[in-house]
Short mmCIF file of the C-alpha atoms (twelve columns), coordinates in Angstrom:
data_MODEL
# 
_entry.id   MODEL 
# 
loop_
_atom_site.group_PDB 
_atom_site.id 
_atom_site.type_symbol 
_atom_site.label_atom_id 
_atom_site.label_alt_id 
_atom_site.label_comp_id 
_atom_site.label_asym_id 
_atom_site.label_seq_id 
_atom_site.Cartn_x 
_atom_site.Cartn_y 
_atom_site.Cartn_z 
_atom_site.pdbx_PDB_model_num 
ATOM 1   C CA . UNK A 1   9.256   2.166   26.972  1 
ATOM 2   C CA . UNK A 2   6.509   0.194   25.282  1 
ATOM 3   C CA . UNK A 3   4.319   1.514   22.113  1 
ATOM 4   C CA . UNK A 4   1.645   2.801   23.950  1 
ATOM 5   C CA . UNK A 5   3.765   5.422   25.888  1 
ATOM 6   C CA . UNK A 6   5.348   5.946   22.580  1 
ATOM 7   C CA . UNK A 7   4.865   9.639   20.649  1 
ATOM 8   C CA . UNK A 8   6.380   8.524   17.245  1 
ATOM 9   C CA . UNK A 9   7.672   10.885  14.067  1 
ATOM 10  C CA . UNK A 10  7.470   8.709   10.831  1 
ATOM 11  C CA . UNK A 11  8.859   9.459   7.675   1 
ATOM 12  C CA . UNK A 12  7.554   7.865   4.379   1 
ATOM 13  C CA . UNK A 13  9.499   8.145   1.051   1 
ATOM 14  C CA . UNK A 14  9.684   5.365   -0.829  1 
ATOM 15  C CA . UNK A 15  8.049   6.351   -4.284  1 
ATOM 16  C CA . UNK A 16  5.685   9.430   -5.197  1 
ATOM 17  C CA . UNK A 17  4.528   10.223  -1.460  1 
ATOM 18  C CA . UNK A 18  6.300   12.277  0.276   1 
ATOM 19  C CA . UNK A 19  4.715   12.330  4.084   1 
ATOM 20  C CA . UNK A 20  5.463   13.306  7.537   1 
ATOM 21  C CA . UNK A 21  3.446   12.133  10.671  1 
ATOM 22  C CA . UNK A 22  3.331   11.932  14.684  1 
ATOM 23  C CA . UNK A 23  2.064   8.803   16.013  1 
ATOM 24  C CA . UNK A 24  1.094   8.449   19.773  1 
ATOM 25  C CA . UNK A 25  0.574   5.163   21.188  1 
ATOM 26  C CA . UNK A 26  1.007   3.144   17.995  1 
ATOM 27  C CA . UNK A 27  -2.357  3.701   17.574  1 
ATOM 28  C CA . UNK A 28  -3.389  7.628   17.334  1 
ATOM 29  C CA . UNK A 29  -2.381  9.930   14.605  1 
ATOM 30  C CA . UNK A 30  -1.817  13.008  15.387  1 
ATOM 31  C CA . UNK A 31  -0.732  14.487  12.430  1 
ATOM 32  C CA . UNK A 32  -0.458  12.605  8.949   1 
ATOM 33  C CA . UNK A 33  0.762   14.816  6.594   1 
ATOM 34  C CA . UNK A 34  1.131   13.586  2.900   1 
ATOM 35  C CA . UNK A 35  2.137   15.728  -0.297  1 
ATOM 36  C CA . UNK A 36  1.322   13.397  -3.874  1 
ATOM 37  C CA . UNK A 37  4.364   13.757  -6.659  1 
ATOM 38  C CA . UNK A 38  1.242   13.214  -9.455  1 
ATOM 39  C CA . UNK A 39  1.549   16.007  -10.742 1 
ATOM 40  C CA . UNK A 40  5.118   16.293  -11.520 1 
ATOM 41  C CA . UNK A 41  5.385   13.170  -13.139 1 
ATOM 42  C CA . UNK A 42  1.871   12.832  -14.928 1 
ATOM 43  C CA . UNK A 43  3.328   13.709  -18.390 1 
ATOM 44  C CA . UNK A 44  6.125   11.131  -18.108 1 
ATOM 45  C CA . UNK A 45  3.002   8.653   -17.654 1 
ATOM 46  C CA . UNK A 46  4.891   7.307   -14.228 1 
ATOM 47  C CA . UNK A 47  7.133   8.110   -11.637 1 
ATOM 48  C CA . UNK A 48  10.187  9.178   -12.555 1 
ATOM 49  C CA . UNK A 49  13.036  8.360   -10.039 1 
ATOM 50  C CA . UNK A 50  15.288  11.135  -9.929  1 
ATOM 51  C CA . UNK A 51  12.797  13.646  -9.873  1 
ATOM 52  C CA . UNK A 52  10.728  12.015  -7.188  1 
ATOM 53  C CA . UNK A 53  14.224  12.179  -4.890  1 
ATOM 54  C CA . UNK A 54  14.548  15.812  -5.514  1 
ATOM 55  C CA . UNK A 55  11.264  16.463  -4.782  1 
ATOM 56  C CA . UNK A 56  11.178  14.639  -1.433  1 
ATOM 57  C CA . UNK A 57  14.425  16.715  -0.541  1 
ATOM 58  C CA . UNK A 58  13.087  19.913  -1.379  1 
ATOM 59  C CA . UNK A 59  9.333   19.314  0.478   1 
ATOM 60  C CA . UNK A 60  10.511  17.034  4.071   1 
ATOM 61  C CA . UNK A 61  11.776  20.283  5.839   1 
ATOM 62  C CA . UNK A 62  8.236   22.471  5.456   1 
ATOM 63  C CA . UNK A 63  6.106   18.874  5.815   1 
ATOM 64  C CA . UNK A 64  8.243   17.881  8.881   1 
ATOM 65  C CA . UNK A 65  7.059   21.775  10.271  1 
ATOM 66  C CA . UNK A 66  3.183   21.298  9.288   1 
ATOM 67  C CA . UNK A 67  3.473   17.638  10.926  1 
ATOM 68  C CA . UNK A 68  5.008   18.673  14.613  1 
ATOM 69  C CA . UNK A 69  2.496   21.662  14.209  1 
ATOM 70  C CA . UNK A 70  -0.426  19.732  13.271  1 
ATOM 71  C CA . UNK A 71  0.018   17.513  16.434  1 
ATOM 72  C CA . UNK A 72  0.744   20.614  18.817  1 
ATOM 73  C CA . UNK A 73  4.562   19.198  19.398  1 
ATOM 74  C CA . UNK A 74  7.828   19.962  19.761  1 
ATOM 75  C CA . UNK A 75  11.185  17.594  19.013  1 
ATOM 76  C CA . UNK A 76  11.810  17.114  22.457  1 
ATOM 77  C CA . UNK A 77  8.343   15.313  23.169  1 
ATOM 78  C CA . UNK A 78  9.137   13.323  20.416  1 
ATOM 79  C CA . UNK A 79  10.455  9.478   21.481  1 
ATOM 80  C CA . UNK A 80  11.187  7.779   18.495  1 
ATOM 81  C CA . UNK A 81  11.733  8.313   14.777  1 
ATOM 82  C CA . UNK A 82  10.983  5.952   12.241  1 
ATOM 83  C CA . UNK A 83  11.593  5.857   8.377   1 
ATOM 84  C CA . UNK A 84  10.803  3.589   5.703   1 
ATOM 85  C CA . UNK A 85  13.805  0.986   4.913   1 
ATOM 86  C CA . UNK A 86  12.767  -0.479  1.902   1 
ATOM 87  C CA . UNK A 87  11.265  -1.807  -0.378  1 
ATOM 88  C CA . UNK A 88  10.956  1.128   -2.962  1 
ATOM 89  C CA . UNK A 89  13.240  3.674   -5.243  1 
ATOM 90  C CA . UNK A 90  16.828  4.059   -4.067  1 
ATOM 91  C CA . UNK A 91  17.035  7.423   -4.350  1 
ATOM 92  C CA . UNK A 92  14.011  8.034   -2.328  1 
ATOM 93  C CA . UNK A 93  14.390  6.038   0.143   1 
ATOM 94  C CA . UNK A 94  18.265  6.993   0.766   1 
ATOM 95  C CA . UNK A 95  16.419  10.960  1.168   1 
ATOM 96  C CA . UNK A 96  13.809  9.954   3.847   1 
ATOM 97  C CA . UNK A 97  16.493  7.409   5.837   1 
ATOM 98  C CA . UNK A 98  19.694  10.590  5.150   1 
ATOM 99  C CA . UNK A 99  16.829  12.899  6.579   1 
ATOM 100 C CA . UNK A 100 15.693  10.621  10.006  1 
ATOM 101 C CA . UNK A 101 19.136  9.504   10.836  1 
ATOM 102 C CA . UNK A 102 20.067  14.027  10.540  1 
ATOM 103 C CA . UNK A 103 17.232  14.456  12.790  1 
ATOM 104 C CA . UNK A 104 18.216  11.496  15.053  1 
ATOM 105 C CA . UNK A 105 21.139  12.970  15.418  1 
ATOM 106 C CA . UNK A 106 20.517  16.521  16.312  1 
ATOM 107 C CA . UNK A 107 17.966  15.406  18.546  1 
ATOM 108 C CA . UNK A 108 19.494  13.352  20.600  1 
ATOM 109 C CA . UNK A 109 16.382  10.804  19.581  1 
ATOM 110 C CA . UNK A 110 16.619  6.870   18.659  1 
ATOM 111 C CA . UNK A 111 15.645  5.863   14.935  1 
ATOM 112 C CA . UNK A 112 14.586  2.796   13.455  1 
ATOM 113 C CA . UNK A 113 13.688  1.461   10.173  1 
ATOM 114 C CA . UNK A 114 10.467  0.533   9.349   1 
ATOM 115 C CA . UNK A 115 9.696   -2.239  6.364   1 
ATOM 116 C CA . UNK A 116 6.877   -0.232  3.717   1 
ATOM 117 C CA . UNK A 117 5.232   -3.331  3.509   1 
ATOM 118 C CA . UNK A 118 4.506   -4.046  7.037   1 
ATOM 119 C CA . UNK A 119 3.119   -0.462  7.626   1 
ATOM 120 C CA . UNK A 120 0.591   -1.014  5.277   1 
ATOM 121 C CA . UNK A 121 -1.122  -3.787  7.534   1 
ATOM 122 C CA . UNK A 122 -0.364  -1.179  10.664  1 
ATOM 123 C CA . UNK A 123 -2.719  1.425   8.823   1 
ATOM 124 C CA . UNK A 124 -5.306  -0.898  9.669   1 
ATOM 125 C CA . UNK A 125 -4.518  -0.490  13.347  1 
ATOM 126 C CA . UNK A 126 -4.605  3.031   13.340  1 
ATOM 127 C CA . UNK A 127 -8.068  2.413   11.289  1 
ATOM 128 C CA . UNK A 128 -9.240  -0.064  13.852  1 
ATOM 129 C CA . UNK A 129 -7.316  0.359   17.066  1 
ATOM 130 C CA . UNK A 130 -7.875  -2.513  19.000  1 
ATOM 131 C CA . UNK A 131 -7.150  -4.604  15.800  1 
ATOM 132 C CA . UNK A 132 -4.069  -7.056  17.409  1 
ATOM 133 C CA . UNK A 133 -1.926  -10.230 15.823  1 
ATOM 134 C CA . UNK A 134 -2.536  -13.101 14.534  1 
ATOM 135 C CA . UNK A 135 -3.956  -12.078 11.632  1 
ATOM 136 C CA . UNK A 136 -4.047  -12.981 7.807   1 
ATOM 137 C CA . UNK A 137 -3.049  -10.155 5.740   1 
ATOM 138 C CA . UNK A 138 -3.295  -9.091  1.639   1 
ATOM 139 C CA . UNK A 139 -0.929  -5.985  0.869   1 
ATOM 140 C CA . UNK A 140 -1.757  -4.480  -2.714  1 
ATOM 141 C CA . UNK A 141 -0.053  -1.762  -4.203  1 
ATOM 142 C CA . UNK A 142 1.861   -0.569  -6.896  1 
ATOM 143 C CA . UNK A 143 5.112   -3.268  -6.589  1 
ATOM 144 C CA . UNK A 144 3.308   -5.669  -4.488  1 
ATOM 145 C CA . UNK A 145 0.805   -8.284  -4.522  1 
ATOM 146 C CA . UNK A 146 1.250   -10.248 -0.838  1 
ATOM 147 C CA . UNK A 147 -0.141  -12.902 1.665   1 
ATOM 148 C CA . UNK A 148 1.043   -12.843 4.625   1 
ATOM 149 C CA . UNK A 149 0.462   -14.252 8.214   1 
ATOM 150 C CA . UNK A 150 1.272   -11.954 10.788  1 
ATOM 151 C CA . UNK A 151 1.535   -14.107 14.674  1 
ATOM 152 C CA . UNK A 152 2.921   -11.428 16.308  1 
ATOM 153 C CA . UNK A 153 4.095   -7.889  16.687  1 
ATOM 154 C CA . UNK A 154 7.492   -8.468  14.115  1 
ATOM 155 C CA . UNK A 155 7.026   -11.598 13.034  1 
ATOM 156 C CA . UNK A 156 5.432   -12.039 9.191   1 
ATOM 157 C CA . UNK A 157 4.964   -14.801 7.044   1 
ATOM 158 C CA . UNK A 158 4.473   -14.458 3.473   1 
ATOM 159 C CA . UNK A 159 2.859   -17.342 2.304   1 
ATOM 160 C CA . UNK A 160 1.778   -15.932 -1.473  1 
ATOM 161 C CA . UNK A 161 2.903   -13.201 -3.592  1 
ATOM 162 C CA . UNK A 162 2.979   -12.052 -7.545  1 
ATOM 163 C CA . UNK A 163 5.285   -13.527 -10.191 1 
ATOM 164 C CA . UNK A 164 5.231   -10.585 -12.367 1 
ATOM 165 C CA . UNK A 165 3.253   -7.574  -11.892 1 
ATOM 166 C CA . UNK A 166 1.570   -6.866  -8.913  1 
ATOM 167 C CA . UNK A 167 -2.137  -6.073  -9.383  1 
ATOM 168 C CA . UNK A 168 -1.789  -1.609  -9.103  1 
ATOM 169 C CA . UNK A 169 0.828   -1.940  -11.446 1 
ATOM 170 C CA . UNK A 170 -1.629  -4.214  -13.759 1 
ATOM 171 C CA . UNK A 171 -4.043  -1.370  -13.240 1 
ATOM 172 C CA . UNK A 172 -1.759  1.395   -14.361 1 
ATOM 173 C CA . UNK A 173 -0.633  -0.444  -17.494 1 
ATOM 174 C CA . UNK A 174 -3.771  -1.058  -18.408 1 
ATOM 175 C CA . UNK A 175 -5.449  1.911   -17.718 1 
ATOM 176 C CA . UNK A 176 -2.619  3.297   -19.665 1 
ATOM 177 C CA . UNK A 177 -3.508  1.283   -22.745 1 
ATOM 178 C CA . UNK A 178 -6.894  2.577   -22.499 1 
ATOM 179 C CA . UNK A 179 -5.731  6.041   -22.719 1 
ATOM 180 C CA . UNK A 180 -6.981  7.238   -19.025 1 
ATOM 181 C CA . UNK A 181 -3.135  8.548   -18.135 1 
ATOM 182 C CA . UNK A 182 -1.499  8.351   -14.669 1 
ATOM 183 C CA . UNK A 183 -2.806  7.615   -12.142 1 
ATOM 184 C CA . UNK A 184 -4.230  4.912   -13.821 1 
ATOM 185 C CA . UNK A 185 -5.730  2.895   -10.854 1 
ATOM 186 C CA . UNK A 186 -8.076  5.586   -9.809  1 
ATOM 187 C CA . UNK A 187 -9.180  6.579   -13.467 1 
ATOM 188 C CA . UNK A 188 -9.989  2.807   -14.458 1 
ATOM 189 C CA . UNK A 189 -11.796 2.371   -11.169 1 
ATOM 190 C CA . UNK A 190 -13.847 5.042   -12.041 1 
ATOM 191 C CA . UNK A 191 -14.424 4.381   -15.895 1 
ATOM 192 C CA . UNK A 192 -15.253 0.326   -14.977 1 
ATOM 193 C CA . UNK A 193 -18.257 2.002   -13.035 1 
ATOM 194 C CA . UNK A 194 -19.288 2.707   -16.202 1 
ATOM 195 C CA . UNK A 195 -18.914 -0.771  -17.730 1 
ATOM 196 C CA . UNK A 196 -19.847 -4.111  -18.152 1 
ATOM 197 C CA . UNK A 197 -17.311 -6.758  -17.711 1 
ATOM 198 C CA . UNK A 198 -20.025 -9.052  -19.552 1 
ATOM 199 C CA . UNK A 199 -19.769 -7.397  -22.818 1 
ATOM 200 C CA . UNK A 200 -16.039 -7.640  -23.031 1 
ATOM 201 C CA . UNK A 201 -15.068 -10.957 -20.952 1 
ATOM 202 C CA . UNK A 202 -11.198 -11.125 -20.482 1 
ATOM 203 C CA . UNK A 203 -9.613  -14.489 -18.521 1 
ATOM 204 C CA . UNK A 204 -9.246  -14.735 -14.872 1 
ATOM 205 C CA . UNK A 205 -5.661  -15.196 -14.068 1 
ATOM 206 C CA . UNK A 206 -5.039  -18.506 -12.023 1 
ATOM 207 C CA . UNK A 207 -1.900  -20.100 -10.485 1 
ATOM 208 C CA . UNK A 208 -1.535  -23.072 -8.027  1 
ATOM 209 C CA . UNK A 209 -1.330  -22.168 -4.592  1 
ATOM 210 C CA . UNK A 210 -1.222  -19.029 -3.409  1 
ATOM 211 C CA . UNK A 211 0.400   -17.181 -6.128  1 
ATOM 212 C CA . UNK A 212 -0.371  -14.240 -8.584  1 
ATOM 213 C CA . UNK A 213 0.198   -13.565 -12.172 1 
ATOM 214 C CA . UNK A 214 -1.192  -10.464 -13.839 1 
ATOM 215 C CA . UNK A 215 0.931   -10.509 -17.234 1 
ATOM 216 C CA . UNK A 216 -1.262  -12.634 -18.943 1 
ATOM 217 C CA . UNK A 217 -4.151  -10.562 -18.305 1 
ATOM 218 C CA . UNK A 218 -2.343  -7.813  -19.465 1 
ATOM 219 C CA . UNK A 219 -1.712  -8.930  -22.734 1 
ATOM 220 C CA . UNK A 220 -4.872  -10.043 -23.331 1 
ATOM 221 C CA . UNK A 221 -6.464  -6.822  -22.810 1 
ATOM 222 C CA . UNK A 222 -3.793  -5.580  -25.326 1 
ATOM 223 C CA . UNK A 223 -4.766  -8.350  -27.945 1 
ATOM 224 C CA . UNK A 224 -8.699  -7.263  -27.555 1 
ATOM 225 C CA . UNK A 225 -7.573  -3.555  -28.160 1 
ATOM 226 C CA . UNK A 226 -5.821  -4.844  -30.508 1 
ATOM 227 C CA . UNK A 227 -8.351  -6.642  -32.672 1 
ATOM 228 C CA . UNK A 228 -10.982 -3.662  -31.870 1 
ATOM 229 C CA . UNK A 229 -8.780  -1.350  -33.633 1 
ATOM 230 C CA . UNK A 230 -9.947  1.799   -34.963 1 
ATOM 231 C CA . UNK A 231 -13.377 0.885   -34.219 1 
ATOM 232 C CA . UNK A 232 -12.952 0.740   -30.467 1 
ATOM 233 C CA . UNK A 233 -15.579 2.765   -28.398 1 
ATOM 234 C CA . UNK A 234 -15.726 4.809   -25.242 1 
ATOM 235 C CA . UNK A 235 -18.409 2.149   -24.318 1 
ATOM 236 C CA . UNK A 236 -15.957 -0.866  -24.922 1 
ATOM 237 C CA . UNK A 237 -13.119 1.168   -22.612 1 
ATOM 238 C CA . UNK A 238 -15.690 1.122   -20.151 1 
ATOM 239 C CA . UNK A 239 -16.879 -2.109  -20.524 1 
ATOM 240 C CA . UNK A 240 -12.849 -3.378  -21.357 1 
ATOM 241 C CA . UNK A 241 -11.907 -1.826  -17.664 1 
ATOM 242 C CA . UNK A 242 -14.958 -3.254  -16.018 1 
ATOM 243 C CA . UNK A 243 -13.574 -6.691  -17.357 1 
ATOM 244 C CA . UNK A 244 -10.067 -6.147  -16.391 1 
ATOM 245 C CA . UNK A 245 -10.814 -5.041  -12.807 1 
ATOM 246 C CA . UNK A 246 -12.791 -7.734  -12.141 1 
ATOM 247 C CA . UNK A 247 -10.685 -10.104 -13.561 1 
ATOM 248 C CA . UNK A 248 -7.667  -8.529  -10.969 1 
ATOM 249 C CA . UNK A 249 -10.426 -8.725  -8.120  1 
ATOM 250 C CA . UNK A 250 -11.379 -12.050 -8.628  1 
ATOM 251 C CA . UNK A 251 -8.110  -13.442 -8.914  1 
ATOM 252 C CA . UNK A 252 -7.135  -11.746 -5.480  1 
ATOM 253 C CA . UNK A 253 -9.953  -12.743 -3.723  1 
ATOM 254 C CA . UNK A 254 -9.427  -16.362 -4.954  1 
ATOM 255 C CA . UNK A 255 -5.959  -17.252 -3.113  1 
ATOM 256 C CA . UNK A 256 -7.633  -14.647 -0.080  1 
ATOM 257 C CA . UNK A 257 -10.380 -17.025 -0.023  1 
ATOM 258 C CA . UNK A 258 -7.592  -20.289 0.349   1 
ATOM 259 C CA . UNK A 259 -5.280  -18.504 2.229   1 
ATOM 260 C CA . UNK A 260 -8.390  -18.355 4.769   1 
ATOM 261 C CA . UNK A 261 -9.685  -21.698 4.555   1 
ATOM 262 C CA . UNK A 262 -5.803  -22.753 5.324   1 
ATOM 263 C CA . UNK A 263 -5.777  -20.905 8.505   1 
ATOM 264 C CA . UNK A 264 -7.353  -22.487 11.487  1 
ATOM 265 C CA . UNK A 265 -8.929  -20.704 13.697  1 
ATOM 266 C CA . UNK A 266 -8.685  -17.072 11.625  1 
ATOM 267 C CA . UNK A 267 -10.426 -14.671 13.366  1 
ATOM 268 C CA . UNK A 268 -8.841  -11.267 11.826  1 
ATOM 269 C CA . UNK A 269 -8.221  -10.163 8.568   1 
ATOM 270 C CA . UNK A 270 -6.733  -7.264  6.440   1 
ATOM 271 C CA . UNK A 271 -6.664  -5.871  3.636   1 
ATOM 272 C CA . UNK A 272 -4.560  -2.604  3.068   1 
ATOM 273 C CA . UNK A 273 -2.291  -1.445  0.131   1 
ATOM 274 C CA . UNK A 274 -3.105  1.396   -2.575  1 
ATOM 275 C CA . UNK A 275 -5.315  -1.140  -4.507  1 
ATOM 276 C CA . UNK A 276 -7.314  -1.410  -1.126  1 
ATOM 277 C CA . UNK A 277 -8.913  1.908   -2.068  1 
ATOM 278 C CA . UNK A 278 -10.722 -0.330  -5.008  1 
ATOM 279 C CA . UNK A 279 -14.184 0.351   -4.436  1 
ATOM 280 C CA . UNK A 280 -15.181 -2.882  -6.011  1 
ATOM 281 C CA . UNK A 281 -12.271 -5.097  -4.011  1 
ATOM 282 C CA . UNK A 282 -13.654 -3.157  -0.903  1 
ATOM 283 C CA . UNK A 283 -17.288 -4.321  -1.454  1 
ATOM 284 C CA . UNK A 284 -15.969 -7.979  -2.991  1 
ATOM 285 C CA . UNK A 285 -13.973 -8.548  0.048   1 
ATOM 286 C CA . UNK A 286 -16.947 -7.184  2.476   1 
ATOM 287 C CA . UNK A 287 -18.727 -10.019 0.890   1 
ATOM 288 C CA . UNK A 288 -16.156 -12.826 1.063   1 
ATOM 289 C CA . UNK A 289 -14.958 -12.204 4.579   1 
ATOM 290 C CA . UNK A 290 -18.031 -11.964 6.231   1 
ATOM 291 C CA . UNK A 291 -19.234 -14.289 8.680   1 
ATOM 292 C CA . UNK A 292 -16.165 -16.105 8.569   1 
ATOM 293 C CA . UNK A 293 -13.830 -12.863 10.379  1 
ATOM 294 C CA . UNK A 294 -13.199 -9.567  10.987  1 
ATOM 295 C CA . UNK A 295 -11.956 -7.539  8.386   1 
ATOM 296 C CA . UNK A 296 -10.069 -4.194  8.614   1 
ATOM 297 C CA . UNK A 297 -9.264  -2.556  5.369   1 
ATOM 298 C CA . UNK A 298 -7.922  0.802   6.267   1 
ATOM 299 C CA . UNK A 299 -9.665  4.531   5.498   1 
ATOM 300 C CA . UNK A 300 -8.867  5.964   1.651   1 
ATOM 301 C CA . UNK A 301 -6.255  8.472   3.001   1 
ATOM 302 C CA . UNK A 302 -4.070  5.303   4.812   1 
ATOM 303 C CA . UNK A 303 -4.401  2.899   2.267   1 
ATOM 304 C CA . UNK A 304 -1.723  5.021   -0.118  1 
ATOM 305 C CA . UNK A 305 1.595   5.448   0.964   1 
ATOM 306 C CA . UNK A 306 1.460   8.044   4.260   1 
ATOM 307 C CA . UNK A 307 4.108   8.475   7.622   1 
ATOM 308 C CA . UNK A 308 1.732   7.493   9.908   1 
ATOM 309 C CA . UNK A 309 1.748   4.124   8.937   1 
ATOM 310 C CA . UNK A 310 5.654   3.798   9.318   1 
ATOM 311 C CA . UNK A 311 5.469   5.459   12.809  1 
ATOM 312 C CA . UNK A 312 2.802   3.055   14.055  1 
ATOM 313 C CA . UNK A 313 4.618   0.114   12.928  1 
ATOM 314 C CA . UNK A 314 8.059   1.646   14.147  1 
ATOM 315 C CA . UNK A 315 6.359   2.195   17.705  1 
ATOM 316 C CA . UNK A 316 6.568   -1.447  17.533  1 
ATOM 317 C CA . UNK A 317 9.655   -2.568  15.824  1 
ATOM 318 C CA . UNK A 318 11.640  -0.356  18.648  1 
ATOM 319 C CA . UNK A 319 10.710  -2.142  21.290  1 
ATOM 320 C CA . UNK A 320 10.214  -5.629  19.808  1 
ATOM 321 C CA . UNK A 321 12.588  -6.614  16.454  1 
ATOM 322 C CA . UNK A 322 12.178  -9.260  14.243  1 
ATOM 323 C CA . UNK A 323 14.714  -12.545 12.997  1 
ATOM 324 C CA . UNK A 324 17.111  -11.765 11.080  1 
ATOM 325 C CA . UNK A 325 16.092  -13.049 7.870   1 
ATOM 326 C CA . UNK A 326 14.726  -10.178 5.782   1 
ATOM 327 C CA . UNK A 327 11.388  -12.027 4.717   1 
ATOM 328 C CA . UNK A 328 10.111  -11.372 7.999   1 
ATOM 329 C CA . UNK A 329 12.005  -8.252  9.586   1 
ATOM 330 C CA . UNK A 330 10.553  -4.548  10.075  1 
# 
């Protein structure tokens, strides 16, 4: 059975999301339904790992209800489940796989794992869905900060990635030393509308090739805090996060920008992630992109972590695995 007679139940748990959603086709949600951890671990200032297990233990049983609801089915009409694999916290990800391979088993239904990375550039299918391989791809979230070249249904290439932070967990560490809490991506996005990233310049981070570095950046925002001291203003936060976001931006669009001119004959690219939902790397990359290819960055709701990502992407990593080597499997 290929993807597109597919009706697929995904299950995403790999940090504070927990999510259920039925996928038809690889390419049609049916139901996406996502419940956010934020508040439960907004006064730790991050996600806590056992407590964002338990939660996704005690919530999968009434989402996985409101999900076969919301798309009018039943488990036998269901084909395939998927689950995230990896990467992400231990303990969540050992609920959401202990939970698919239960209901794979009662079933009678075939699962497969489903790499969180990879689903992120299959929201932009389900955003765009007659979006097909080869395509150049930037994944930014939380953990990660990745190039890749996708060929082909299962095969990737990552060709650039971070070598510390990745550029949402720059943004929550620095929207954390500007006192705006957790979330911090969200709250700095909206405070740097606010701002002027002329009034308090901060350096561009800039490696060779195609990778990232967002430390430095980080402690340079820390220094300027630093030497503002008591006399720091809500108008220098503002202006501080303007700087710092555009400093993230530009350094993202940079290797985006080579990674493009070093693919011949590019005709797609995407964009997805958390830190997609940027509005200013939405409108930067608008900019950058066009003329030169098609871009798909995927709606708000499927840029953060969601099921119906990992189902679209596990429509096609059932009927079409990848090598071996990890790099480049589902």
């Amino acid at each position: 059975m290929g993807p597109e007679m597919t009706l697929t139940l995904g299950i995403e748990t790999s940090c504070d999301e927990t999510s259920v959603a039925v996928v038809e086709g690889g390419r049609r949600v049916l139901s996406n339904v996502i419940h956010s951890q934020v508040d439960l671990h907004r006064e730790f200032g991050g996600v806590v790992p056992e407590l964002a297990a338990r939660d996704h233990l005690e919530r999968l049983p009434h989402l996985l209800e409101l999900a076969l609801d919301g798309a009018h089915v039943q488990p036998p009409d269901i084909d395939l489940l998927a689950v995230t694999r990896g990467p992400g916290l231990v303990g969540c990800l050992l609920v959401g796989v202990g939970v698919g391979e239960g209901l794979a088993a009662a079933w009678g239904k075939p699962l497969t794992g489903v790499n969180h990375l990879w689903g992120h550039i299959y929201a932009a299918m389900l955003t765009r869905p007659d979006l097909e391989p080869p395509l150049l791809g930037l994944v930014v979230s939380g953990a990660h900060s990745d190039l890749v070249r996708m060929s082909e249904h299962g095969r990737f290439e990552v060709i650039g990635r971070t070598r510390d932070d990745a550029a949402g967990e720059a943004f929550d560490k620095a929207a954390r030393m500007l006192g705006l809490g957790f979330p911090g991506g969200p709250a700095l996005d909206r405070l740097a509308r606010t701002g002027s990233p002329k009034r308090q310049p901060l350096p561009r981070p800039s490696l060779p090739g195609l990778e990232y570095s967002f430390s430095g950046l980080k402690t340079a925002l820390l220094y300027r805090l630093r030497d503002l001291g008591l006399g720091v203003t809500d108008q220098d936060r503002a202006d501080l996060a303007a700087a710092f976001e555009q400093s993230v931006v530009d350094s993202l669009l940079e290797k985006l920008d080579r990674a493009m001119r070093e693919s011949p004959n590019l005709t797609e690219v995407v964009v997805a992630g958390g830190v997609a939902a940027n509005s200013l790397l939405r409108r930067r990359t608008a900019e950058l992109v066009e003329g030169r290819a098609r871009l798909t960055m995927p709606s708000l709701e499927l840029c953060t972590d969601n099921a119906a990502m990992i189902a679209a992407a596990g429509s096609y990593a059932a009927v079409r695995p990848a090598e071996v080597d990890p790099s480049l499997s589902w």
